[in-house]
MARRORO-746522 format. One line per field, with one value per residue (C-alpha): residue number from 0; x, y, z; residue in one letter. Coordinates in pm, 1 decimal, always signed. Last residue first. Layout:
N
num	[NUM; ...]
xx	[X; ...]
yy	[Y; ...]
zz	[Z; ...]
residuo	[a; ...]
// end
This chain:
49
num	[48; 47; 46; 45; 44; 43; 42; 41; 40; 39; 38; 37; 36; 35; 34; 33; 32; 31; 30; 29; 28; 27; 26; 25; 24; 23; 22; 21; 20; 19; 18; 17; 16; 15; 14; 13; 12; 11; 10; 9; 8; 7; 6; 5; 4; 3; 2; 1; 0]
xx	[+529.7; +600.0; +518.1; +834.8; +796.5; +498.2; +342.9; -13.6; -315.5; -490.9; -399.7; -500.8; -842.2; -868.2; -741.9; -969.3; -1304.6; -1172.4; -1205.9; -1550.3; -1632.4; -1550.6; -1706.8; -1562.4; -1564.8; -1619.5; -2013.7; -1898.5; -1670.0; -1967.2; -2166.1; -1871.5; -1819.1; -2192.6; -2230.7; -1864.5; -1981.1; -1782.3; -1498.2; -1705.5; -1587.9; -1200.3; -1001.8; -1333.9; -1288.2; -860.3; -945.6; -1213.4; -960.1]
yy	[+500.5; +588.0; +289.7; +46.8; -285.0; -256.6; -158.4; +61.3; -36.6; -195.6; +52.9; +343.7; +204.8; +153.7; +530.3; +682.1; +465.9; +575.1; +939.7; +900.4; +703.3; +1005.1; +1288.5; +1484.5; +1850.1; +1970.2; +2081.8; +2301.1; +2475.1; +2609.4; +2675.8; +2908.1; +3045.2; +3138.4; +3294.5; +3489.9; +3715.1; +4008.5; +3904.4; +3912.5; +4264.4; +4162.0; +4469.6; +4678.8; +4810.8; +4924.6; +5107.2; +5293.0; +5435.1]
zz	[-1021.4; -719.3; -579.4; -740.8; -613.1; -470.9; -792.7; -718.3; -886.1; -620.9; -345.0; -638.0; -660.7; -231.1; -169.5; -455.6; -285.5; +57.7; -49.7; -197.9; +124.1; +346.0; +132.7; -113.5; -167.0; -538.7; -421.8; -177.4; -386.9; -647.9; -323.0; -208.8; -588.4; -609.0; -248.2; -330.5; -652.7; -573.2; -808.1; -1111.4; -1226.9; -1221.2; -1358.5; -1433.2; -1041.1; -1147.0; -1476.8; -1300.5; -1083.1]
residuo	[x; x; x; x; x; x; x; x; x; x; x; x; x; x; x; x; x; x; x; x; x; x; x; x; x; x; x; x; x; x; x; x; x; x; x; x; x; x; x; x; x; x; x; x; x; x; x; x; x]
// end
């Protein structure tokens, strides 16, 4: 079984990888500030583009 707990020895380390995610969440005028840009840039004519 040794083979199996060497498989992924960094997987216990959750505090780092939660504050790691917490810092890649946006905020409210982050989000609005993507929504406007792409508004502005976005063909009416053909939006999925």
């Amino acid at each position: 079984m040794d083979g199996v707990q060497n498989v992924n020895p960094g997987f216990g380390s959750t505090s780092s990888k939660a504050a790691n995610f917490q810092q890649k969440i946006l905020g409210k005028e982050d989000f609005l500030r993507l929504l406007i840009t792409q508004l502005n840039y976005q063909d009416p004519l053909n939006p999925i583009q």
